[in-house]
C-alpha positions as CSV (number, residue, x, y, z in Angstrom):
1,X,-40.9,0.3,23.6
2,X,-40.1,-3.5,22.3
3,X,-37.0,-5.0,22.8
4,X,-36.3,-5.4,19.3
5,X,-36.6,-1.3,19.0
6,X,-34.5,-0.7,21.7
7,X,-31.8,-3.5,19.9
8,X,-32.7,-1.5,16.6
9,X,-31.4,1.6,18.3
10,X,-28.1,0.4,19.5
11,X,-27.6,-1.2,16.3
12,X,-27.9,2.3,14.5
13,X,-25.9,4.1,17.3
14,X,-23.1,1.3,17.3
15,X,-20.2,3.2,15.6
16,X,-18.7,2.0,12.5
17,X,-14.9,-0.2,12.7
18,X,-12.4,2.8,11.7
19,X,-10.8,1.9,8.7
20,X,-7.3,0.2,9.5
21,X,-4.1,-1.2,7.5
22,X,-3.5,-3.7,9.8
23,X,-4.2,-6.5,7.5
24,X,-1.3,-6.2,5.3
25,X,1.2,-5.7,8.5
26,X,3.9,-8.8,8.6
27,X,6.9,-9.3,6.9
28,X,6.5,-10.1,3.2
29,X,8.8,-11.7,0.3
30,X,8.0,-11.4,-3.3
31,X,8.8,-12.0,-6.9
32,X,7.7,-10.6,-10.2
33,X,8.4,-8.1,-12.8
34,X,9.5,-4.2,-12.6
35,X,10.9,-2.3,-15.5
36,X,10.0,-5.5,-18.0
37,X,13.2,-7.5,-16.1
38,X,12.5,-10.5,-13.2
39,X,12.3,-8.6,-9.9
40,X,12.5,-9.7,-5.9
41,X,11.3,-7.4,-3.4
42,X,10.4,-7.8,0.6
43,X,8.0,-5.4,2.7
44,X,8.0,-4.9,5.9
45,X,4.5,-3.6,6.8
46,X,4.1,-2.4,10.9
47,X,2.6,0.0,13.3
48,X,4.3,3.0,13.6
49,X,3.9,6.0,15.8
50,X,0.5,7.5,16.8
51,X,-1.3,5.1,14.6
52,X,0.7,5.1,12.0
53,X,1.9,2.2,9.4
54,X,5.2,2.1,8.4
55,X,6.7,0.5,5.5
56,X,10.6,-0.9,4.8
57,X,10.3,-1.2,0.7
58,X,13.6,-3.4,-0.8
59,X,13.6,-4.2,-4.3
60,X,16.4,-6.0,-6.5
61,X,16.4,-6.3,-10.3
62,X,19.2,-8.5,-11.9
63,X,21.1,-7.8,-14.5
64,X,23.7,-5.3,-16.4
65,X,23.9,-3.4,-14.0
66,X,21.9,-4.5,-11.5
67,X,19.4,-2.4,-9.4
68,X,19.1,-2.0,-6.1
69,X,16.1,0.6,-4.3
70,X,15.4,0.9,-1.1
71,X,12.1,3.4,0.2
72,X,10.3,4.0,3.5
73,X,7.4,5.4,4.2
74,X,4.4,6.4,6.7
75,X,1.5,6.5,6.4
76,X,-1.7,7.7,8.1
77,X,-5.5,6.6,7.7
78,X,-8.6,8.3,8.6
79,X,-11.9,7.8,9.3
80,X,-12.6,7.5,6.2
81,X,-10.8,5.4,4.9
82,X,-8.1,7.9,3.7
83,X,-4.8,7.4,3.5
84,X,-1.8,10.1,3.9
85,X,2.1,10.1,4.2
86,X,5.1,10.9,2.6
87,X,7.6,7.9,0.9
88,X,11.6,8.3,1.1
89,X,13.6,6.3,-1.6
90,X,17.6,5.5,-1.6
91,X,18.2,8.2,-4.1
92,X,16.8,10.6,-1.7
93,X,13.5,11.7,-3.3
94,X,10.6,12.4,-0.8
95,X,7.3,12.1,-2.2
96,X,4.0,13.1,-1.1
97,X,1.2,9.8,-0.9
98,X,-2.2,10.3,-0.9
99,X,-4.7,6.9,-1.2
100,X,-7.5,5.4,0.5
101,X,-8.1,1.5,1.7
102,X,-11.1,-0.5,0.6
103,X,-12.0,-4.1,1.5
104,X,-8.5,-6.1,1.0
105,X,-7.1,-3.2,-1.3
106,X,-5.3,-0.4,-0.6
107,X,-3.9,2.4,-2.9
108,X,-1.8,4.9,-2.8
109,X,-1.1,7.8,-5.3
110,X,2.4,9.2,-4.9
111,X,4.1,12.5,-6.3
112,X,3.1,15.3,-7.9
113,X,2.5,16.9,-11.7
114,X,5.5,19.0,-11.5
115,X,8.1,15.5,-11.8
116,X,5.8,12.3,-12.1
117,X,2.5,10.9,-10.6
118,X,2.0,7.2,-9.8
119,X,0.2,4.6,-8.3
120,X,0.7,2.0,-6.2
121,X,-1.8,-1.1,-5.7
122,X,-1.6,-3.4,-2.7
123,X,-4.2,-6.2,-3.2
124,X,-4.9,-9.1,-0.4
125,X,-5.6,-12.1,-1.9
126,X,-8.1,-14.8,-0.8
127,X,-4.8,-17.7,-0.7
128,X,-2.9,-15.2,1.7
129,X,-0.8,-13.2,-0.8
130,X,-0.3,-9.8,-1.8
131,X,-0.2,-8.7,-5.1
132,X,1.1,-5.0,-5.8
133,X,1.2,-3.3,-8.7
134,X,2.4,-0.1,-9.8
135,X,1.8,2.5,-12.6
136,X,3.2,6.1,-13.6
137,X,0.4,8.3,-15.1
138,X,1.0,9.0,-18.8
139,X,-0.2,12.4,-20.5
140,X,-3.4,10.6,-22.3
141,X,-4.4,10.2,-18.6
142,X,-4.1,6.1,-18.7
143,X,-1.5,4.2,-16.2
144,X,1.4,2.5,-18.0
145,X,2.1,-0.5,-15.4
146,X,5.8,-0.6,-14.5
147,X,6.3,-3.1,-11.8
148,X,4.1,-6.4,-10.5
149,X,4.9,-8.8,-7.8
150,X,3.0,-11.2,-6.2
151,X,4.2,-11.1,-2.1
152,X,3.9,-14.1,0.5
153,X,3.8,-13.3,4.4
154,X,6.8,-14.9,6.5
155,X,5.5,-14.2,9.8
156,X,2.3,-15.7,10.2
């Protein structure tokens, strides 16, 4: 057998990088819309238990009154790409999260039928940013965008 067979062969046998969320880990500070008012949000994005991400979620909307949420959440990836894990808000909902991680995006679908379904988008940008954008699924089917902020990374 040629080298270049035997290299062929290692090359096919080389498993593939698991999937990971480890890109969008730091500590992030934002600015942008949610609920049609100016919005300022930080995420803090790091390795939890057994593999896990976990993320701090604060958000603060300004006016009469003003708003103030708070969520955290974990989250598990497979193999495949997957994503799993519940999300805990300040008004103590727990909702299930379900999503998947692509390239420099990862989304997660959050809740269920029986209250509200939504969507959460968190997009790496080539200059460094995040962008994240989320949506509540309407009963045509199509995603009515509720909040959008565009995140910067303190930490590195």
């Amino acid at each position: 057998m040629s080298i270049w067979w035997a290299a062929a062969l290692v090359a096919l046998a080389a498993p593939a990088e698991a999937p990971t969320l480890a890109a969008w880990h730091g500590q992030w500070v934002g600015e942008g819309q949610a609920f049609g008012k100016p919005a300022t949000a930080t995420l803090s994005i790091a390795p939890g238990e057994a593999g896990t991400t976990a993320l701090a979620y604060r958000l603060s909307i300004e006016g009469e009154p003003p708003v103030r949420y708070s969520a955290d959440a974990v989250y598990a990836l497979d193999a495949k790409g997957r994503v799993r894990g519940q999300w805990t808000d300040n008004y103590g909902r727990t909702r299930p999260v379900s999503g998947g991680v692509a390239g420099a995006t990862w989304w997660a679908h959050w809740g269920s039928a029986d209250v509200e379904i939504g969507r959460s988008i968190y997009a790496l940008n080539g200059d460094g940013t995040l962008t994240v954008s989320d949506s509540v699924l309407q009963d045509d089917g199509g995603w009515r965008l509720f909040a959008m902020r565009r995140y910067r990374c303190t930490n590195g």
